[in-house]
C-alpha positions as CSV (number, residue, x, y, z in Angstrom):
1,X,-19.8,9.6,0.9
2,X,-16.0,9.2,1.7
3,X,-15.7,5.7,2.6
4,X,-12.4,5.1,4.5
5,X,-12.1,1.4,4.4
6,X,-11.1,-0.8,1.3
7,X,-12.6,-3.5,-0.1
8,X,-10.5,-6.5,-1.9
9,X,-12.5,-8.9,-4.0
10,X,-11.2,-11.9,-5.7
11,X,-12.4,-12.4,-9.1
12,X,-13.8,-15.7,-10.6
13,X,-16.1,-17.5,-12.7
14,X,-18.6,-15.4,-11.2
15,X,-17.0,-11.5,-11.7
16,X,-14.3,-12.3,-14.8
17,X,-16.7,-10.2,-17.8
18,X,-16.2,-6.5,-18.6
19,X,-19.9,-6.0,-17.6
20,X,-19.7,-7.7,-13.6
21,X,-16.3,-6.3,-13.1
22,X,-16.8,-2.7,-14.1
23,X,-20.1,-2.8,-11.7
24,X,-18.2,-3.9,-8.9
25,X,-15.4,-0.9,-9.4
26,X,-18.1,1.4,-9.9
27,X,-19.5,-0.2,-6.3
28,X,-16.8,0.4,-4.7
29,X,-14.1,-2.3,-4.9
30,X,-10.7,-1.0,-4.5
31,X,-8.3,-4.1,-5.2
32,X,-8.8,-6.8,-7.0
33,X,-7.3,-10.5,-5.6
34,X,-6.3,-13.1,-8.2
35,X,-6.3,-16.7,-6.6
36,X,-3.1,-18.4,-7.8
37,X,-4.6,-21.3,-6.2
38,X,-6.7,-21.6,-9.3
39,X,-6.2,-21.1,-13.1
40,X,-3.8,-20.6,-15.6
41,X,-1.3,-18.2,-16.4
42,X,-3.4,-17.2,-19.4
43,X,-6.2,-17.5,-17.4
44,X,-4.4,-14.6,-14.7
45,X,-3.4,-12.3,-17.6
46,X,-6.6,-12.0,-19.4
47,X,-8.2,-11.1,-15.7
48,X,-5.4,-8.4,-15.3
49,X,-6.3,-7.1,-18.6
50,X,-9.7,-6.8,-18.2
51,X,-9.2,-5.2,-14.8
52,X,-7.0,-2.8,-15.8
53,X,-9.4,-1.8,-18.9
54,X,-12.3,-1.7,-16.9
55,X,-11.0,0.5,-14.2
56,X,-9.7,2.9,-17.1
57,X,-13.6,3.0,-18.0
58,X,-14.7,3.9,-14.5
59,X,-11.9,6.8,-14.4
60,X,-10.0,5.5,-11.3
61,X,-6.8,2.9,-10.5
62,X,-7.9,-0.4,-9.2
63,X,-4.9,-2.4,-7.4
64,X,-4.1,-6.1,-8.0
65,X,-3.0,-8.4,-6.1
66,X,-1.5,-11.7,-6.7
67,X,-2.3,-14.2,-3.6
68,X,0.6,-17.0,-4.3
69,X,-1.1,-20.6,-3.2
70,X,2.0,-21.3,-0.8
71,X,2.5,-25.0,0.2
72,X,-1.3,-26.2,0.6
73,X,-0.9,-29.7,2.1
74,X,-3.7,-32.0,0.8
75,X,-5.0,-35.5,0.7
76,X,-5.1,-37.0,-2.3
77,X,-7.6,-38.6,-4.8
78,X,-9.9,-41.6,-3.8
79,X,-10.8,-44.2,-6.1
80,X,-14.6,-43.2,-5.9
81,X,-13.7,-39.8,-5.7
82,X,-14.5,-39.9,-1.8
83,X,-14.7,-41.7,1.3
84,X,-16.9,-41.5,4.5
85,X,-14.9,-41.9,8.1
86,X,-16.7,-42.9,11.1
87,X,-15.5,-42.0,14.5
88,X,-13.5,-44.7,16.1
89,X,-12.2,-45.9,13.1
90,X,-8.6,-46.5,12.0
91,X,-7.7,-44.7,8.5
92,X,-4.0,-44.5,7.1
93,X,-2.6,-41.5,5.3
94,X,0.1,-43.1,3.0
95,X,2.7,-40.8,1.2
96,X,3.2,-43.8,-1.5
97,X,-0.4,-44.5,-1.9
98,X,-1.9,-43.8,-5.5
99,X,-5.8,-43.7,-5.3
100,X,-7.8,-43.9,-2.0
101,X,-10.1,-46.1,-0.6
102,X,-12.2,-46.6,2.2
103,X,-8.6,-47.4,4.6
104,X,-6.0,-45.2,3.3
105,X,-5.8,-41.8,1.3
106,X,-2.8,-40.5,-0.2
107,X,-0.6,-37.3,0.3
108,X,0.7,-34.6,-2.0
109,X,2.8,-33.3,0.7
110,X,5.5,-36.5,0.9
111,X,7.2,-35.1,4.0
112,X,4.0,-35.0,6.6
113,X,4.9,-38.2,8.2
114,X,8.4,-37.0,9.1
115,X,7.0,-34.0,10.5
116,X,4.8,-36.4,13.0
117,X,4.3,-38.0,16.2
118,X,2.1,-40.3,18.0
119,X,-0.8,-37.7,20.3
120,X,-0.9,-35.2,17.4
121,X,-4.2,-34.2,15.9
122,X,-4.9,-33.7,12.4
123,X,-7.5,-31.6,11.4
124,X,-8.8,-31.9,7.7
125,X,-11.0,-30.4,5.3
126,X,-10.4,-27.0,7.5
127,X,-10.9,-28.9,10.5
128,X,-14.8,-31.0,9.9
129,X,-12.5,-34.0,10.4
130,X,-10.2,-34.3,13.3
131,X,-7.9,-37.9,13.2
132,X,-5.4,-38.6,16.1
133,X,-1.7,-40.0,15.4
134,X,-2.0,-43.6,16.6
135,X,2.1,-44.0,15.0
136,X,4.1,-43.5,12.1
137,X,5.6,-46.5,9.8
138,X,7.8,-45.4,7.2
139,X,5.3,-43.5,5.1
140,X,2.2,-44.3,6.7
141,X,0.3,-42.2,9.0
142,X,-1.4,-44.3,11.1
143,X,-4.4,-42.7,13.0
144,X,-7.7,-43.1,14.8
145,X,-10.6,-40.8,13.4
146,X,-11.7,-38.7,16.2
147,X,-14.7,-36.8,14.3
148,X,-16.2,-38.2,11.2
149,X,-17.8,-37.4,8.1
150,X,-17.2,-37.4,4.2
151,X,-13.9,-36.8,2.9
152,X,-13.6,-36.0,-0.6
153,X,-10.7,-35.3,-3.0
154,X,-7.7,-33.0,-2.2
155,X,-9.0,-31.5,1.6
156,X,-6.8,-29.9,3.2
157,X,-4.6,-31.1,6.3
158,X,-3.5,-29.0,9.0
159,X,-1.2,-30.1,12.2
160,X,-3.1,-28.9,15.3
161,X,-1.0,-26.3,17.1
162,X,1.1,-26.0,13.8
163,X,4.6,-27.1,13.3
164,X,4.7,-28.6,9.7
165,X,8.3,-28.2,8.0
166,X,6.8,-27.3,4.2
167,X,8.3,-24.0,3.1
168,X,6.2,-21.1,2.3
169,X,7.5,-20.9,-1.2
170,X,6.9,-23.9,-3.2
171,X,8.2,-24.4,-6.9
172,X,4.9,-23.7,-8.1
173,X,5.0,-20.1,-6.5
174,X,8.2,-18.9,-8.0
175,X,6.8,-19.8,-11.3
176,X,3.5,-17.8,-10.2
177,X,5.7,-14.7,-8.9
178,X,7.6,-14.5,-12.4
179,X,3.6,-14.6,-14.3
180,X,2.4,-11.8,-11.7
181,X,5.6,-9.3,-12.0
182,X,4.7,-9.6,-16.2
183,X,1.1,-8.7,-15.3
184,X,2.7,-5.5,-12.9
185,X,0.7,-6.1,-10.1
186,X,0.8,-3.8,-6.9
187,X,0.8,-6.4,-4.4
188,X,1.9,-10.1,-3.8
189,X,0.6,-11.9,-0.5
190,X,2.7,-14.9,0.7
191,X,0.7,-17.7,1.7
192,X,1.8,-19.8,5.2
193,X,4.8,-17.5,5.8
194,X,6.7,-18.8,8.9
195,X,9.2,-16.3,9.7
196,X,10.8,-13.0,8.5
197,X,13.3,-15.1,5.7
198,X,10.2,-16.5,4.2
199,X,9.2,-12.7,3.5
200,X,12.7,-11.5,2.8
201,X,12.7,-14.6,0.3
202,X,9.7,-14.0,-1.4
203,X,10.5,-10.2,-1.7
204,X,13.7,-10.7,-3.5
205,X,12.4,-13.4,-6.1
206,X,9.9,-10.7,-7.0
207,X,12.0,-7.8,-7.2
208,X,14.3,-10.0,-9.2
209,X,11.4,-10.9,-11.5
210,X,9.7,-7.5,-11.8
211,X,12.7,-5.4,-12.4
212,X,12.6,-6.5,-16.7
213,X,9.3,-4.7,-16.0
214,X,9.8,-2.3,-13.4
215,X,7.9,-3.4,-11.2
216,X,8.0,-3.8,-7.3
217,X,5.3,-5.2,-5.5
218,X,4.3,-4.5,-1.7
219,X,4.4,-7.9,-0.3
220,X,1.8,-9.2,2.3
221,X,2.2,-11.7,4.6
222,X,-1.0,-13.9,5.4
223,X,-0.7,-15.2,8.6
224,X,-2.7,-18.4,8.6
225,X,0.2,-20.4,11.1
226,X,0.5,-21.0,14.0
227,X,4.3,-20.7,14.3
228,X,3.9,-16.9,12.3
229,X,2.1,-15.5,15.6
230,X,4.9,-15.8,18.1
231,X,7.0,-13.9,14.9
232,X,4.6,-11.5,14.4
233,X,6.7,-8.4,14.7
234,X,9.5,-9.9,12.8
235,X,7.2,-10.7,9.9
236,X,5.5,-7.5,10.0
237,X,9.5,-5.5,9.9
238,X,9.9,-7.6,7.0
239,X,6.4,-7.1,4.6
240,X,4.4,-3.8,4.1
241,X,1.9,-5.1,5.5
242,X,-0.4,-8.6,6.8
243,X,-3.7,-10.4,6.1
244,X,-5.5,-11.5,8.6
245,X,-6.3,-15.0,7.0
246,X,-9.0,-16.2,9.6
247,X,-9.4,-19.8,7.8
248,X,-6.4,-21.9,8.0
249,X,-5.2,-19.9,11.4
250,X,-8.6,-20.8,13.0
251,X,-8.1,-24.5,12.5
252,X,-4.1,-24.8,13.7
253,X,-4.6,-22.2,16.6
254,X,-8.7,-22.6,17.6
255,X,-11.8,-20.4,16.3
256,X,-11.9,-19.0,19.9
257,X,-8.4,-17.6,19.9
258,X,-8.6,-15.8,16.3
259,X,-11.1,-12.8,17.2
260,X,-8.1,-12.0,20.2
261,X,-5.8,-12.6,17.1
262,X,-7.0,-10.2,15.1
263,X,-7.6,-7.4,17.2
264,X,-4.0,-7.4,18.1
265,X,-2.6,-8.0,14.6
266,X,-4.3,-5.0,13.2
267,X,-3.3,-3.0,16.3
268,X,0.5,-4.2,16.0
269,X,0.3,-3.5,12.2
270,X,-1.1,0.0,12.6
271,X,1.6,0.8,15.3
272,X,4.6,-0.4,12.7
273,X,3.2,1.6,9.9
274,X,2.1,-0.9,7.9
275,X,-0.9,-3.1,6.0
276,X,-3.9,-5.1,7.2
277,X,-6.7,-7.3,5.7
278,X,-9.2,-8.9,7.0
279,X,-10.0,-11.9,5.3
280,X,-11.8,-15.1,5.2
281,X,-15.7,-15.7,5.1
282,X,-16.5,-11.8,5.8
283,X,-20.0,-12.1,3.9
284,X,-20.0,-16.3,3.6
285,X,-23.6,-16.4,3.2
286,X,-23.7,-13.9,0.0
287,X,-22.6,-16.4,-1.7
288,X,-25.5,-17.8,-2.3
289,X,-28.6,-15.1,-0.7
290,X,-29.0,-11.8,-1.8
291,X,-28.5,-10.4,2.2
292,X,-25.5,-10.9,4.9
293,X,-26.8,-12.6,8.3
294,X,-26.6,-9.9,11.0
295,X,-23.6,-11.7,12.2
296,X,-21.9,-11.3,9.0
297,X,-22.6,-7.6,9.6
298,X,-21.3,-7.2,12.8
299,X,-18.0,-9.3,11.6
300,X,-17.5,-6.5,9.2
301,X,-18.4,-3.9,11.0
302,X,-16.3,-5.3,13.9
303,X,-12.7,-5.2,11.8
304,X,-13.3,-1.6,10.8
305,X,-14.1,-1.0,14.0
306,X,-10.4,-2.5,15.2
307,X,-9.0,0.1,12.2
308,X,-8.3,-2.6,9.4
309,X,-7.2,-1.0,6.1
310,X,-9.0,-3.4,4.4
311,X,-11.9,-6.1,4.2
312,X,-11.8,-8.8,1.8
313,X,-13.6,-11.2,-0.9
314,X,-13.1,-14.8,-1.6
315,X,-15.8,-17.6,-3.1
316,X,-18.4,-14.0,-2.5
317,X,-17.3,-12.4,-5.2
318,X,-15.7,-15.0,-6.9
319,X,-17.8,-17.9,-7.7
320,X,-21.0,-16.6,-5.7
321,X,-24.4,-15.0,-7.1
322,X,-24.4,-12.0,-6.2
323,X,-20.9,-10.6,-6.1
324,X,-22.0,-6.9,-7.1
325,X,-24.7,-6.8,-4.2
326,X,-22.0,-7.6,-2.2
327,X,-19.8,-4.8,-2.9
328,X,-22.3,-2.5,-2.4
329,X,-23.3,-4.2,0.7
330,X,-20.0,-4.3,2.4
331,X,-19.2,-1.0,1.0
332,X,-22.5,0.2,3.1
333,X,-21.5,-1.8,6.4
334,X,-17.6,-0.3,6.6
335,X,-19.3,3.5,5.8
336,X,-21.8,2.8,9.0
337,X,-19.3,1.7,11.5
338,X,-16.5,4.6,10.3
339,X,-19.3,7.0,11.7
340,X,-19.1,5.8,14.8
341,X,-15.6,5.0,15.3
342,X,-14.1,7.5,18.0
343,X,-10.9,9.6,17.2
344,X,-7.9,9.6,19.7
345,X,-5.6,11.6,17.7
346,X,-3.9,13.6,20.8
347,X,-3.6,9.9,22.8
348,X,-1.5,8.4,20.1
349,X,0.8,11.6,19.8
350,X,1.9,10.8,23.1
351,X,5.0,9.8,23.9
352,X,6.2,9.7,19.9
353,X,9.2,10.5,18.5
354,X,9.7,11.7,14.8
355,X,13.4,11.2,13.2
356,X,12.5,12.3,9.4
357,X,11.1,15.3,8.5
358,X,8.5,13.8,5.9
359,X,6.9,11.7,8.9
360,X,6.6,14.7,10.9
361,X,5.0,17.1,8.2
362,X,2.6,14.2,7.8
363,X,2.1,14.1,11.5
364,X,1.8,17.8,11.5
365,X,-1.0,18.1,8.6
366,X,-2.7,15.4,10.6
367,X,-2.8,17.1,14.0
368,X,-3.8,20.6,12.5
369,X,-6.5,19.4,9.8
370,X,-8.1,17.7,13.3
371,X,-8.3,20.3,15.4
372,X,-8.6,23.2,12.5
373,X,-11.7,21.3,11.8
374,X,-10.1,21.1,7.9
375,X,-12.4,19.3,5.2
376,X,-9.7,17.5,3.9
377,X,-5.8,17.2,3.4
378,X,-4.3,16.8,0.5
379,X,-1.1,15.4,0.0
380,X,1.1,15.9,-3.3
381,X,3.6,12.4,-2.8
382,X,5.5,10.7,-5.3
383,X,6.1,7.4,-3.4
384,X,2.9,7.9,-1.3
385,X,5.1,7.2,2.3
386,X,3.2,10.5,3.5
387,X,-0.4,9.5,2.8
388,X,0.8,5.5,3.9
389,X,1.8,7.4,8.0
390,X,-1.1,9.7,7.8
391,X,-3.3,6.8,7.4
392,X,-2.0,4.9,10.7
393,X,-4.5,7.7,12.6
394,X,-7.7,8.3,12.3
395,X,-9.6,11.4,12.3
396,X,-12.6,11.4,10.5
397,X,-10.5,13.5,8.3
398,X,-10.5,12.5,4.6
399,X,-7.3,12.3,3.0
400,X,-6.5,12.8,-0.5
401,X,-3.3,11.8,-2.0
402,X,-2.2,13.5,-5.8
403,X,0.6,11.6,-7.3
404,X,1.8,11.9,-10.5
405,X,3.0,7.8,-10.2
406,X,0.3,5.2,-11.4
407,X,2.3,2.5,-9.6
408,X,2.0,4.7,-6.3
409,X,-1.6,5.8,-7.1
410,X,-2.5,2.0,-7.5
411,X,-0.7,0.6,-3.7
412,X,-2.4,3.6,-2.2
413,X,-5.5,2.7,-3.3
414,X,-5.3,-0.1,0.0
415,X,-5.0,2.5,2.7
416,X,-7.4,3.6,5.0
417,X,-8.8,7.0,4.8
418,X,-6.8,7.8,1.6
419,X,-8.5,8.5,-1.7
420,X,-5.5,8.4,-4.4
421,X,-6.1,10.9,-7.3
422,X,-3.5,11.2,-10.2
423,X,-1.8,14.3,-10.7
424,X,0.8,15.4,-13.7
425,X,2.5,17.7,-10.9
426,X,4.1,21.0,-12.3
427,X,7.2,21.3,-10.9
428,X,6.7,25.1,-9.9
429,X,5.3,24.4,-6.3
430,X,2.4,26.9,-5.9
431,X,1.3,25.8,-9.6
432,X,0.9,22.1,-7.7
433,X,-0.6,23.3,-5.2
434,X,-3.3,25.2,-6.7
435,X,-3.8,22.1,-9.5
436,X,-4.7,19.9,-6.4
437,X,-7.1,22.1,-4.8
438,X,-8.6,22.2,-8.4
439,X,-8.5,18.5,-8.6
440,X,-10.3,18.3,-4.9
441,X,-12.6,20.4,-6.0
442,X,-13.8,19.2,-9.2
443,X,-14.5,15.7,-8.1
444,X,-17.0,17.5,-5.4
445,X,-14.4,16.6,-2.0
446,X,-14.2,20.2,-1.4
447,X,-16.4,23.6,-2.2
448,X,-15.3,26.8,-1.9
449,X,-14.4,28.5,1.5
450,X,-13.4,25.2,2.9
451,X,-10.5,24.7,4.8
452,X,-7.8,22.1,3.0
453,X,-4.9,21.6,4.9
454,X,-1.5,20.7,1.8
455,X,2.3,18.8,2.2
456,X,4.1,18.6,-0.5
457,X,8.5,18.6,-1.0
458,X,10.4,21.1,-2.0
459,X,12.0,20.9,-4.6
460,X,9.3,18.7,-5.9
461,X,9.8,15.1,-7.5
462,X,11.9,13.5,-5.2
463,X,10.4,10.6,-3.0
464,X,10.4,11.1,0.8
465,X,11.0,14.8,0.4
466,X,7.8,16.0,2.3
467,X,8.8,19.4,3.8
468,X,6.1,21.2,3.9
469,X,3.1,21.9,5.5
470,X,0.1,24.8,4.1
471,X,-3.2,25.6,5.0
472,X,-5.3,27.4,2.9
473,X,-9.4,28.2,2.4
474,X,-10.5,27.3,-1.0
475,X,-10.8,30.3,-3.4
476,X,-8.0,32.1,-1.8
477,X,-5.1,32.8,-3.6
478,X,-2.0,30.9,-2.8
């Protein structure tokens, strides 16, 4: 069955062989994540290969994208390797401090006591520990622990309600952006990005660093701060498109506001034409049983229910035991809920104007294939723009998108409803045509005497040149 929404695994210890990873395309995963958060550059580049080698077996484009590990502000190490904090209890974070102990930890982020005051709550090891700011000497943190337990080795620290001054690209990330334009990926998220520069910034560096290659990443902005909701718009004018990155957001802005959170973010991203993921312990328990809890279920079924492009992977498919089992169970979930979702097609024509004439063919094929009661449309793009706008609506309508672009075949393969095919386009315009019906056809979308509803530009080739608009039966003659 067509299965509208993508699935984005990240690949570990768990899914890195030839033998795991081609099981999990052939079960459905559509991008693959590399954590820059872990590994080496070697270690990133052999993945890539094998990706891209295994997807060749399985006959379809697989994206990749590189998830940079933005300024992740830590403790540091402890002497004993951890330390256990009991409520009540005063404990100093000290930038200068070299190895913990049972009083004082260390910092690899130098600048969080500048960034403090006494009243503010820290929440650590993604908020199990919460310490209050009792003051600030110099480059110690003083603080009272609020709610105890064991803290080990290089937790996490978040500010509650946000407001910490690191920038989203750290040193380490503009080395990682120059490894990920070599390996050509399709997509590069930004982790912790504050504000519209951060995007613009990150954009740029990879531009700069893929253009030896020719490469040009769609960037994604994870919103995981607090200070990126209030600039949510901004952000989402400045990226092609936003995760959803329930984890750190959940411990600067509460786990009660995020569900709110999300619904809107994928609304607002859908409205500006752009990306969303959903991301962060989607199928938590798989990591280690061979089933989802029901809740689990509903949290996935929930997001494609909201109309998120995509749902994604992390420790599941990358260091858990059963990372093919999860494809195919998530894969099962997403098809579920798509039956039920309900179609307001004429509602969001409402009120909408269209200023280019490529948006409004795709706009047009989308509104006729709906009510025509069309098996499919099929879109001949170079850039993939048409199939990216008719993908903002959904219809139940399955749209396939023929390009004869790998890199465009590859970012397409993250939007909802669209199935990317490859195409070597002839550039007579009814020879196209009838190659893509015969593409459709062949891999069993369509049958003969269906109805296919077709865009394509004239004259073909050129990007954003959708003009077009044909509807045909199959087996007629075009």
């Amino acid at each position: 069955m067509h299965r509208a929404t993508k699935i984005v695994a990240t690949i570990g210890p768990a899914s890195s062989t030839p033998d795991i990873l081609l099981k999990m395309i052939r079960a459905g995963l559509d991008v693959v994540r590399l954590n820059f958060s872990h590994g080496t550059a070697d270690d990133h580049r052999q993945r890539a290969e094998t990706v891209r080698e295994c997807a060749r077996q399985a006959g379809r484009e697989v994206a990749i994208m590189a998830d940079l590990q933005g300024p992740k502000i830590r403790v540091g190490k402890f002497e004993n390797g951890k330390t256990t904090l009991e409520p009540g209890q005063p404990f100093i974070l000290d930038a200068e401090c070299e190895l913990g102990n049972d009083e004082r930890v260390g910092l690899d982020y130098k600048d969080l006591p500048r960034d403090l005051k006494p009243g503010d709550v820290l929440l650590l090891n993604d908020g199990l520990i919460v310490l209050d700011v009792a003051r600030v000497i110099g480059s110690e943190i003083h603080t009272i622990v609020k709610i105890g337990g064991d803290l080990s080795n290089n937790k996490g620290i978040n500010r509650q309600g946000g407001g910490l001054t690191a920038p989203a690209l750290t040193a380490k990330d503009m080395e990682d952006i120059r490894t990920a334009m070599s390996l050509a990926v399709d997509f590069v998220a930004v982790s912790f990005p504050k504000n519209a520069t951060d995007m613009e910034m990150a954009r740029q560096l990879a531009n700069i660093a893929g253009a030896p290659y020719g490469v040009k990443p769609k960037m994604i902005a994870k919103i995981e701060r607090a200070e990126a909701i209030p600039a949510l718009q901004e952000i989402l004018d400045s990226s092609d498109g936003i995760m959803v990155a329930r984890g750190d957001l959940a411990v600067e802005v509460g786990n009660a506001a995020v569900p709110a959170l999300q619904k809107r973010m994928i609304r607002m991203a859908r409205e500006s034409n752009k990306l969303v993921i959903t991301a962060t312990q989607m199928m938590e328990s798989m990591i280690h049983a061979p089933v989802p809890t029901r809740a689990e279920v509903s949290d996935v079924a929930n997001a494609v229910l909201d109309g998120t492009d995509a749902v994604m992977l992390s420790a599941e498919s990358a260091a858990g035991k059963y990372p093919v089992q999860t494809i195919e169970t998530m894969a099962a979930i997403c098809l579920e809920a798509e039956k039920s979702e309900h179609s307001e097609l004429d509602k969001d024509f409402l009120d909408r104007t269209f200023t280019r004439i490529d948006q409004s063919i795709a706009m047009g094929a989308l509104f006729t294939a709906y009510h025509l009661g069309a098996k499919a449309i099929v879109a001949l793009t170079e850039s993939g723009s048409t199939a990216l706008w008719m993908s903002r609506h959904w219809t139940h309508v399955p749209i396939f998108a023929l390009t004869p672009r790998v890199g465009s075949e590859r970012a397409m393969s993250l939007y909802r409803n669209v199935t990317p095919l490859h195409l070597d386009t002839s550039s007579d315009r009814d020879t196209a045509l009838q190659q893509a019906i015969e593409v459709v056809v062949s891999k069993g979308y369509a049958s003969r005497g269906d109805m296919v509803v077709l865009t394509v530009g004239e004259p073909m080739g050129q990007p954003g040149g959708t003009n077009t608009l044909k509807i045909v039966r199959v087996g007629d003659v075009l």
